[in-house]
C-alpha positions, 0 to 999 in steps of 0.5 A, spaced: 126 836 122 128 842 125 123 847 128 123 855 128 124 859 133 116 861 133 114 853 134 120 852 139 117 857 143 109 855 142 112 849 144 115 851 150 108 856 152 104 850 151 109 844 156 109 850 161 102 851 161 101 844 161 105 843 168 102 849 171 096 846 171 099 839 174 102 843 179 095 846 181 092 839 180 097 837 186 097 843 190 089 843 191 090 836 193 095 837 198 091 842 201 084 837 201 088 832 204 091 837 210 084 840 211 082 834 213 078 832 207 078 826 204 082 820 205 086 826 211 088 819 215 094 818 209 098 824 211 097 822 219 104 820 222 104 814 225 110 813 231 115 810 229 119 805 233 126 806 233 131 802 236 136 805 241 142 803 240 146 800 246 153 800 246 156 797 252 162 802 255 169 800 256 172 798 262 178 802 264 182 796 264 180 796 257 181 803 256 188 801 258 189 796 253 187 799 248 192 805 249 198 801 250 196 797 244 195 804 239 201 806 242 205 800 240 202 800 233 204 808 233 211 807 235 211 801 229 209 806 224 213 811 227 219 807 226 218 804 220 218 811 216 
C-alpha cells in the first residue's frame, strides 16, 4: 500500500495540527500551574538535603609516603620500558 505525495502531506498537515494543539493544551497548563492556580503546590520546590561530602585530609607524613611510593612505582615503569 503506498500513498500519494497529496495523502503524505495531508497526513503530514493533520499530525502536525494535532501536536499543535498538544503542545497548546500543555502550555496553558504549565502557565495555570505558575500562576498559582490549581494544584500550584505540585511546582513548589521543596529543599532538598544533601549530604556534604567528607573526606578526611591527609597528613604530611601520609603526603610523603605517598610520594615515595609513586616514585618508586614510576621508577619501575620507567625501567621496565
Amino acid at each position: 500500500m503506498s500513498l500519494s505525495t497529496e495523502q503524505v502531506h495531508t497526513f503530514a498537515a493533520l499530525g502536525a495540527k494535532m501536536r499543535l494543539a498538544e503542545l497548546e493544551h500543555e502550555r496553558q497548563t504549565l502557565l495555570t500551574y505558575l500562576n498559582g492556580g490549581e494544584k500550584a503546590e505540585m511546582f513548589t520546590p521543596t529543599k532538598v538535603q544533601r549530604r556534604a561530602r567528607k573526606r578526611k585530609g591527609m597528613t604530611a607524613a601520609q603526603r610523603k609516603a605517598v610520594g615515595v611510593r609513586m616514585r618508586k612505582y614510576w621508577a619501575a615503569r620507567r625501567a621496565k620500558a
